[in-house]
N, C-alpha and C positions, 0 to 999 in steps of 0.2 A: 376158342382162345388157345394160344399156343402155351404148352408148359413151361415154367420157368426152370432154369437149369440153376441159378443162381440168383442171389442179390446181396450185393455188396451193398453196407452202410457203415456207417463212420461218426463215432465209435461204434467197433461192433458189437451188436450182442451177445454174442459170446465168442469168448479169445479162441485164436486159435491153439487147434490139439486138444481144446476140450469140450467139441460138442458129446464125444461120448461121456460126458461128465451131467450133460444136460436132463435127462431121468431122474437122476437121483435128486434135483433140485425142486421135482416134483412141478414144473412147468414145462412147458413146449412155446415154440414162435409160433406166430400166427399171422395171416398176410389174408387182408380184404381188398380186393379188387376195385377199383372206382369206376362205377357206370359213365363218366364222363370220359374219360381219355384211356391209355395203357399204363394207368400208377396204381400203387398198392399203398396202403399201410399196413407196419411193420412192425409186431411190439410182441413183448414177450407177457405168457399170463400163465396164470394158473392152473394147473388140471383138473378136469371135473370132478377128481376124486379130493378126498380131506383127508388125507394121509399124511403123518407127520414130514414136514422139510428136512431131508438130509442134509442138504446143501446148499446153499442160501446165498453165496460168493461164483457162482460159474455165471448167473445172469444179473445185469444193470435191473435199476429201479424200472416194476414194472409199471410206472407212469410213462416210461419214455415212448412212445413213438414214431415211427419214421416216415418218412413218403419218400417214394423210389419209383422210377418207370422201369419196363422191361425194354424201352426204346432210348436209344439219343437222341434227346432232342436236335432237330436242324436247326443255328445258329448260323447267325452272320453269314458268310460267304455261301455259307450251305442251302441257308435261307432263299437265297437272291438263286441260286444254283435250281433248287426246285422248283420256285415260283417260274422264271422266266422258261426254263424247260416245259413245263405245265403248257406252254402258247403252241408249242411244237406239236405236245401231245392231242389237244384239242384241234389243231388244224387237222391232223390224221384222221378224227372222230369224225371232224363234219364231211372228209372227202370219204370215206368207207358211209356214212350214214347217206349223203348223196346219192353215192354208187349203188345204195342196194334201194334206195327209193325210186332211182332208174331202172332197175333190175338189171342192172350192168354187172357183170366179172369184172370185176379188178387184173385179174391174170390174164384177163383177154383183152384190155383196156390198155391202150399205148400211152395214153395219156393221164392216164392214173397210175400206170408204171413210172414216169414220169414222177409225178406227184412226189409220192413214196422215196423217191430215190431223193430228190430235193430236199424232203424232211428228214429222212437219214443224215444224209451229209450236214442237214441243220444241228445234228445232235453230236454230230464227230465234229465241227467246227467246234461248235460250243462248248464244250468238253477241253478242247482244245487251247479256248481260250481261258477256260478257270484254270487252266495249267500252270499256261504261264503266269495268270495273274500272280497264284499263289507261289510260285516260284521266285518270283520277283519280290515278291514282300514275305520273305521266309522268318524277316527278323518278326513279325508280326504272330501272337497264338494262334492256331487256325487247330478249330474243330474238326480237318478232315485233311492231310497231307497230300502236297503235290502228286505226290506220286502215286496215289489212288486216282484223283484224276487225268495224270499218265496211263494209267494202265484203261481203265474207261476209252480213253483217244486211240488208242493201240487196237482193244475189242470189237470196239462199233467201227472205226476203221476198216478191219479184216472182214468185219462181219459185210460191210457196204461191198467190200471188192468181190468177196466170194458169192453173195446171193443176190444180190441186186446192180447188176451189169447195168450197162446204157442201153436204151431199146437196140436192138440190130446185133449184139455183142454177144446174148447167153451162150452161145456154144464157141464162141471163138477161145484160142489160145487162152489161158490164165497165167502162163508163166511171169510176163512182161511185166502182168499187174502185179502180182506176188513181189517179184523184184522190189520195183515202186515201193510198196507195201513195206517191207524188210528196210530199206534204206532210210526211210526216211521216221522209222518208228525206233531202228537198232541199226544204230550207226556205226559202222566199223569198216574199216580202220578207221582209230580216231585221226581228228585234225592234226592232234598233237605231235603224235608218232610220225604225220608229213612232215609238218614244219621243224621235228629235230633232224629224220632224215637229211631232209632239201638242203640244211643247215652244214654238213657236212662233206668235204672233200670227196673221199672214196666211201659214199655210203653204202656199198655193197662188202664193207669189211665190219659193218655192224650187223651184229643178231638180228636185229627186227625188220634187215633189209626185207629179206625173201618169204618171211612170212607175211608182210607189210604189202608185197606184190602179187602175192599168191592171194589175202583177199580181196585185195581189192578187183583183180581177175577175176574171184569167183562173185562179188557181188555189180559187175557189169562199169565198175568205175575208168572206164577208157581213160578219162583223163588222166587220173593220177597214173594208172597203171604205165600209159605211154610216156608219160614225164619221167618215172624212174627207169623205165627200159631204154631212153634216151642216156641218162647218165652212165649207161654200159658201156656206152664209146669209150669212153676210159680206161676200160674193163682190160689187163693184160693179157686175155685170151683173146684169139682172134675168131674163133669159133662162137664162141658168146657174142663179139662186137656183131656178126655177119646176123647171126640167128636172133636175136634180139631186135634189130634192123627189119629181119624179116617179120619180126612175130607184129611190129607195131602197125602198120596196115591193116591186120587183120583185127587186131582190137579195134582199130577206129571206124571199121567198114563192118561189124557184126550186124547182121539184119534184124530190123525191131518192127514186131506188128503194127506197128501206129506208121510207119512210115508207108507203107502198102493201101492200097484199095482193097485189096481183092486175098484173102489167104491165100491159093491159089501160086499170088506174085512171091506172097510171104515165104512158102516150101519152096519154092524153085530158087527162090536166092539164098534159104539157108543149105538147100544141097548144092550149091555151087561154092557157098563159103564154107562149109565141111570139105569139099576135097583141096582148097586151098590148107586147112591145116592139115590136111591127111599127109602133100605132100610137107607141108614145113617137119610134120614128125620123121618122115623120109630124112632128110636134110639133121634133125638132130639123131637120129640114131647112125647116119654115119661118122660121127662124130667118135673117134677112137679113144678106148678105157682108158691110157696115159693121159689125156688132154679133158678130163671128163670134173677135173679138182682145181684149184685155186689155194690160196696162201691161208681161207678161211674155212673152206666146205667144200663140199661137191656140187658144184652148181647145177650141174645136169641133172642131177635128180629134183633138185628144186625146179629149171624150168621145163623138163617132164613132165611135174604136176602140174606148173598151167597149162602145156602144150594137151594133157589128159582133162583138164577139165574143157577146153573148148574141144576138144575131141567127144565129149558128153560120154566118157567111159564112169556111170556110175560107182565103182568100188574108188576108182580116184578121188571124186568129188567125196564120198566118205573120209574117204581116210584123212584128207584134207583137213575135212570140217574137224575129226577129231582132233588130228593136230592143232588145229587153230585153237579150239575149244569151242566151236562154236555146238550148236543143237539142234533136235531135228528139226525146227524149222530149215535152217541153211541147207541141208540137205533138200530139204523137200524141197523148197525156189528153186535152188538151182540145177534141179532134177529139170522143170519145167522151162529153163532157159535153156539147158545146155545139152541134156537127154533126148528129152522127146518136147521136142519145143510147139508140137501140137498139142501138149496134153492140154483137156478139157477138165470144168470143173467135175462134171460127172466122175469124172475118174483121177480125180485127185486121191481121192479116200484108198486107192491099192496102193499108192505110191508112199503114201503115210505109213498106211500099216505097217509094210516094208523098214521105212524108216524105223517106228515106235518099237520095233522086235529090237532094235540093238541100240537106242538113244531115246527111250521111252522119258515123257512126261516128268518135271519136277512133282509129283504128288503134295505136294506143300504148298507149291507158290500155285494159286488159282489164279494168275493172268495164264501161265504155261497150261493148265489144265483149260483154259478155256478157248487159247489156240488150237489147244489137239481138236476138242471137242467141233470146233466150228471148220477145220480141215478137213477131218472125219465126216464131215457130213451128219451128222448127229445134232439137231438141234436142242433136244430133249435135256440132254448132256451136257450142251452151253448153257442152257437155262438154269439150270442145277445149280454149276457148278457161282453163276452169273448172281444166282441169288445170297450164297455164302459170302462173296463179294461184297454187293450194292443191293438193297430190294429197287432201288432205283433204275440199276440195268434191268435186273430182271423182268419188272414192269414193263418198258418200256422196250425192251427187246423183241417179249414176245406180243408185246402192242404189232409192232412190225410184223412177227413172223406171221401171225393169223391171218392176214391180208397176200403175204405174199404163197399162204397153202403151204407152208413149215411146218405148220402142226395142225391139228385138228379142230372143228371148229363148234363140234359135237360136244356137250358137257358128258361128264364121266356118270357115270350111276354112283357110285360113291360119293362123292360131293354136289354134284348138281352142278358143279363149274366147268369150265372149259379150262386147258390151258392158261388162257392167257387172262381170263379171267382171276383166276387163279393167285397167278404173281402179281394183277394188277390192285388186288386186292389186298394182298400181303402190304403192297408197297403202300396204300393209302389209310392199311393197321400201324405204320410207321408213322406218317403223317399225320395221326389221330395224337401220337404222344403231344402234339404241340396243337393245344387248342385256338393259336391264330392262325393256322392253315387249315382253320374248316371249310373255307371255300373252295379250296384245291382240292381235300381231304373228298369231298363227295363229289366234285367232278370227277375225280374217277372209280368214286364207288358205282355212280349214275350209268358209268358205262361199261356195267359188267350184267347187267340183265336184273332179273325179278329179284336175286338173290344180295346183289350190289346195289338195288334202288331201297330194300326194306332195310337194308344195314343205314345208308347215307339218312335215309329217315330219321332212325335212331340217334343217328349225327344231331341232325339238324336240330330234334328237340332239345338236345342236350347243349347246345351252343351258349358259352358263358354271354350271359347279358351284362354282370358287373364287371368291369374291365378294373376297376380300382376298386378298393378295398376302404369305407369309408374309415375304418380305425386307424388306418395309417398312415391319416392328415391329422394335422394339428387343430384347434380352435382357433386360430387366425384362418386357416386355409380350407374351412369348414364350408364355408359357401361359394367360393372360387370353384373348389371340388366338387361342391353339388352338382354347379353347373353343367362341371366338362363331365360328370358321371352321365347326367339325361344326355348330353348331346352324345355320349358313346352308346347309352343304349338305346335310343332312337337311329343310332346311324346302322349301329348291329342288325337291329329289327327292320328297320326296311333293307340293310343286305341280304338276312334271310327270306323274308318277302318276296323281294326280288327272284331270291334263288329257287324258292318252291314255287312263281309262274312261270318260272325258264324250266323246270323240269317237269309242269305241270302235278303237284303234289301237294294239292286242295285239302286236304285234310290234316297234313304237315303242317301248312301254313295257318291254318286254323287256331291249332294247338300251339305255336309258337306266340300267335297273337295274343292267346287266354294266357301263357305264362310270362310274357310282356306286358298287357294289363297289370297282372301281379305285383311286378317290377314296379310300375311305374304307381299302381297305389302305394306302396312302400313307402318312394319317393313323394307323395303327396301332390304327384303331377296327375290330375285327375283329369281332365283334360285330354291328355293322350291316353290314358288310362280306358275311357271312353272310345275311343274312338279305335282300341284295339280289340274290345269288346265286340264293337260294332260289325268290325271287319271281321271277325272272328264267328258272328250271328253266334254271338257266346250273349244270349238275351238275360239270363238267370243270373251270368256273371256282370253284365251292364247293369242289374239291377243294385245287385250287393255294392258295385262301385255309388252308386246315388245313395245309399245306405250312410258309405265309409262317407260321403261329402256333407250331407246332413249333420253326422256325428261329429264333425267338426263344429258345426255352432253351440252341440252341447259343451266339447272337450276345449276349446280354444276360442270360444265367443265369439259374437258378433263381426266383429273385424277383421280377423283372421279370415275367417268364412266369408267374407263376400272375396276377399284377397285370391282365395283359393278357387270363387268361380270364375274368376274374371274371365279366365280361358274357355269357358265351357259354351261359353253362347255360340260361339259358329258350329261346334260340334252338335246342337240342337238345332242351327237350322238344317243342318244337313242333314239329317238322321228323319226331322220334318218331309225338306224336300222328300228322299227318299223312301215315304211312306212305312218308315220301320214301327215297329211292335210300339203298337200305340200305349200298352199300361206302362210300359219301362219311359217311354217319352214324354208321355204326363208327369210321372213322379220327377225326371230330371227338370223337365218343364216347371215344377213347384220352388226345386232347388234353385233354378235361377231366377224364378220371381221374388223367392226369399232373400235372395242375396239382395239383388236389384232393392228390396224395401227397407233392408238395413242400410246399404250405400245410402238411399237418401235420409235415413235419420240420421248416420254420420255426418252428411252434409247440411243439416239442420230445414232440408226439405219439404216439412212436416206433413203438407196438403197433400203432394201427390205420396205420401210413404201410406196415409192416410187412405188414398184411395186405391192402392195398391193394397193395403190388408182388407178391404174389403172386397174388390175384384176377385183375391183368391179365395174366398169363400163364395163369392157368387160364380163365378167358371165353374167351380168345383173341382180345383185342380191341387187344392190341399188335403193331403190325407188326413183321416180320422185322427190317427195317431197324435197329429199335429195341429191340431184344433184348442187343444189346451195351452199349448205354446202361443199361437197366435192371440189369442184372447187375453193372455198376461202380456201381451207385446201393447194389445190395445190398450191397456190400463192408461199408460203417459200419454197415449196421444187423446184419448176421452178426456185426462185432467186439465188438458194443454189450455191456456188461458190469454188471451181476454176472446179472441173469434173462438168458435167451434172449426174442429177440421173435420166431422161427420157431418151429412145431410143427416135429416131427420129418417129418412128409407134406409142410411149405410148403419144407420146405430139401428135400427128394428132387423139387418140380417144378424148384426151381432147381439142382439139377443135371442135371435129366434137359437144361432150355435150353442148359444149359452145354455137356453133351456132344454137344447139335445142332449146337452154333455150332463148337465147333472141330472134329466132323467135317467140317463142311461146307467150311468154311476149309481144311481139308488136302486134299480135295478140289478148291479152287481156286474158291470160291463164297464165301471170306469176307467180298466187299464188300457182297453180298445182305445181312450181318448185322452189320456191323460198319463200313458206312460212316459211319455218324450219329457212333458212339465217334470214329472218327478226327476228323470234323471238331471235333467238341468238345476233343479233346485237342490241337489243333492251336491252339486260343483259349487253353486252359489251358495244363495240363504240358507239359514234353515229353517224352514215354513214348508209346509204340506200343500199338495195340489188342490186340495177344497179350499182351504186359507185362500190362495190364490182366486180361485174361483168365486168367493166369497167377496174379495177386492174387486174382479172386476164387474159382480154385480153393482154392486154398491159403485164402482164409478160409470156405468151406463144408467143406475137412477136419479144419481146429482147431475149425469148430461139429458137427460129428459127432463131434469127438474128447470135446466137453464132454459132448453128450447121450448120450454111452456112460459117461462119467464119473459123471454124474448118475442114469442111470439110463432114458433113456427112449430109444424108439429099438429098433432090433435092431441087435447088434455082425455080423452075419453080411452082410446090408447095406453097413456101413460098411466091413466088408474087401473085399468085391465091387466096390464102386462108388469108393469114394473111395482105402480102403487101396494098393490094388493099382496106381493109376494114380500119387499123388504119389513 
């Protein structure tokens, strides 16, 4: 766990300028971590010692509390920002887990180079597009500023041009791209500065003429460039109008690697358009000192420096940049356009150095620290700096780099991680502050190895199952809410479900099922409650649920209790079909024959309720326990009048239970049969379980008295068994 530097809360616990004051109030703050996500509680308390209070006014009431993350949570745009990137990341997942199921190299592989470059560019697009979204809608709060996501499109950007070429391209030229790159990330000259120029008469008698022409020269913009050396024509020198005239051909005809086949075509026509400007520099230096100024400046020295930067004399293109104000980027491009226009990436990194010795790196602004670092060649360095940024880039940067052999792929002896594991891990500890991106959250803990599968475990058991909070609906919206609460934790739990047979993590899944059961007895959804038991082969804990269902006909009667099986029957035949743990299937099997025997005395069914309490004593699928219960159940249907609803064989099993239960009982074994009675009669009457037992002898000897009356039955029986004992 990373140390905390700070935690800001509001109001604070102690003002500021006087935590040195905090000792002597004979308390300290104190911050517990929560095993669910990355938030703490916050409160101030007492020191172990009993030492009288000095000061008693430096801390709030130490009831107060606070909850704080060490993360921002991802909101809104930010939200939508991770999620959808998340599809990018997994596509990368399945082409690198492919490739190494093939035993394929990736670096050898044209077509997985390919890949990679396509999901790069997926992530500079995208990036691209939260840009502008959020720039467009500035009047809107946003959680994270366009210009973070600016700066992202700039990184991954650079990062696509510099390591990851188009197949056939790694060693060709980079300058061209660089350009591209620069222009279209840091746009200068602005528009603006054209259209006041263009706007004017003689715009070579305005300041921002010749610097206006000088970038645009140095960053490859022919157009503009030749449109204002056009407006020279007008120009009172005549040496300007001629030289100017000449220079614009040569801007519009500079040689570009894309337009070639062959590099080869490319040097042969950048050495032929080099001595095109060798001589145009002939032509201005015979241009005499008297005629070398104007009514404003010295123009010659201004179109010297263009004449010097397509000359590729680097201390020009410096000094330029500085006058401009531009930084060593501009430098560095236009090193590789106009210097050595073969440079290669490999050898970018001398030309930078060079640079960084005299227009070194903003140290502050990490988009500038993460351009040096990724010109430099230095990935290590971009990750670093990438992580102080976004844990977002940095995950997914070095998601890339691993694949394309950037870094290493070896985990460290110190951590057990690799790189890229490393940041990818970091990024999905950011992802934990927001517990509804647990699905994202452990996809990519999933694919950082043994290290990243034992953490997302951890996830997974810990996944909030209560999405709402039942205190904080009203008694009107008490049952609406029940509702949507099971249908959120039954959709939760088959998402996690789902997600421990996509990672294969059988014993995860197990355990989420047994604290889902939990849930759902809670809720008194026993029914699923069942059947997550089941799934779980959590047998001890499918039993305790038959328990919790049972004790609903002592706690809530009759009615309620068949209410609450109604669900339970298909979960039994299933549990049947599939041959599961026969003594848990029996007892639930009793549950829903008891329920099934009250539905029909609710519905005044009496016969078959009738032969249903005796069935469960002959199956033998009623427990001991429950033997007393049933037999005070028999009472009203033995009284039931004018037919008998016993055969004369179903009233001799209910006596034979009878005469079990209170031998046993005088034996000193009666709570084995007659616990369940007592607790019931402990909610209902007040009458003891022999009383009861006492009742329903006495009403199976006035129903033997009738069926001797009637006729059915043996009288020899009824003196045996019942005559002789009442």
């Amino acid at each position: 766990m990373r140390a905390l530097d700070h935690l800001n809360v509001v109001p604070p616990l102690v003002d500021l300028g006087r935590a040195e004051e905090l000792p002597e109030s004979r308390r300290t703050i104190h911050t517990t971590p929560s095993p669910l996500n990355e938030t703490y509680s916050v409160y101030a308390a007492a020191l172990l010692d009993n030492l009288p209070t000095k000061r008693r006014d430096v801390c709030p009431d130490d009831h107060l509390v606070y909850f704080v993350s060490s993360e921002t949570l991802p909101l809104s745009e930010r939200r939508l920002f991770v999620g959808d990137t998340s599809i990018i990341f997994a596509a990368l997942q399945n082409l690198v887990k492919t490739e190494k199921e093939k035993g394929t190299d990736l670096l050898q592989d044209e077509g997985g180079q390919r890949v990679i470059l396509k999901l790069a560019l997926d992530y500079v697009n995208f990036t691209k597009e939260c840009w502008i979204h959020t720039a467009q809608t500035s009047a809107e709060p946003r959680q994270v500023l366009s210009d973070h996501y600016r700066v992202l499109y700039t990184c991954l950007s650079l990062f696509v041009t510099l390591y990851i070429p188009e197949c056939g391209l790694e060693n060709a030229p980079v300058g061209d791209d660089l350009m591209e790159w620069l222009n279209v990330h840091f746009i200068e000259p602005s528009t603006e500065e054209g259209d006041q120029l263009s706007s004017l008469e003689h715009p070579w008698g305005d300041e921002t003429f010749w610097p206006y022409l000088t970038r645009a020269t140095l960053r490859g913009l022919s157009k503009a460039a030749t449109f204002f050396l056009g407006t020279l024509s007008g120009h009172p020198s005549g040496h300007l109008r001629r030289l100017s005239q000449n220079l614009i051909p040569l801007l519009n005809t500079q040689p570009k690697l894309q337009a070639y086949e062959a590099e080869r075509e490319f040097a042969y026509a950048s050495h032929r358009w080099k001595e095109k400007v060798k001589a145009l520099r002939i032509e201005l230096d015979s241009v005499p000192e008297s005629d070398r100024h104007d009514d404003h400046e010295d123009w010659w020295d201004r179109f010297s420096d263009i004449v010097g930067i397509l000359e590729g004399r680097g201390e020009v293109i410096q000094k330029v940049c500085e006058d401009l104000g531009a930084d060593w980027k501009e430098v560095c491009v236009a090193w590789g356009v106009f210097v050595d226009t073969r440079l290669r990436r490999e050898d970018l990194p001398d030309v930078v150095t060079q640079a960084l010795e005299d227009m070194p790196p903003d140290p502050t602004n990490l988009e500038d620290m993460i351009h040096a670092a990724l010109f430099m060649g230095d990935p290590f360095k971009a990750l670093e700096h990438a992580a102080k940024l976004d844990p977002w880039f940095s995950a997914h940067l070095a998601d890339i780099m691993e694949p394309l052999g950037l870094v290493e792929k070896d985990a460290t002896d110190d951590s057990g991680l690799t790189i890229r594991d490393y940041y990818v891990l970091s990024y999905a500890q950011y992802l934990h502050a927001d517990p509804a991106l647990w699905r994202i959250t452990v996809a990519y803990m999933f694919s950082c190895g043994r290290i990243g599968a034992r953490t997302a475990d951890e996830v997974l058991v810990r996944v909030p199952l209560r999405l709402h909070s039942p205190e904080s609906t009203t008694t009107m919206e008490s049952n609406a809410d029940a509702g949507s609460n099971t249908r959120d934790l039954a959709g939760v739990t088959k998402d996690l479900n789902a997600t421990c047979h996509e990672y294969q993590r059988e014993s995860v899944r197990r355990t989420v099922c047994r604290i889902a059961a939990q849930s759902f007895v809670q809720r008194k959804e026993y029914g699923l409650a069942l059947s997550y038991c089941s799934s779980a082969e959590d047998w001890a804990g499918f039993g305790r649920v038959v328990d919790r269902i049972l004790q609903e006909y002592v706690h809530a009667g009759p009615e309620q209790y068949a209410r609450y099986v109604l669900d339970i029957a298909p979960s039994l035949q299933a549990l049947r079909a599939n041959s599961a743990r026969g003594v848990f299937v029996h007892r639930l099997m009793f549950a829903v024959r008891y329920a099934e025997f009250h539905q029909r005395l609710l519905n005044r069914d009496l016969q078959d309720a009738a032969w249903d309490l005796v069935t469960m004593f002959q199956d033998e699928i009623a427990p001991k326990s429950w033997w007393g219960i049933l037999l005070h159940d028999a009472v009203q249907l033995l009284q039931y009048e004018p037919t008998p609803l016993f055969s004369y064989a179903s009233a001799c099993v209910l006596l034979h239970r009878l005469d079990e239960v209170c031998a046993r009982t005088t034996q000193g074994s009666g709570g084995d049969y007659l616990r369940i009675l007592e607790m019931k009669l402990q909610v209902g009457v007040c009458q003891t379980a022999q009383q009861q037992l006492q009742i329903a002898r006495l009403a199976l000897a006035k129903y033997f008295a009738r069926c001797s009356m009637i006729g059915t039955g043996g009288p020899q029986i009824i003196d045996r068994r019942v005559g002789a004992t009442v």
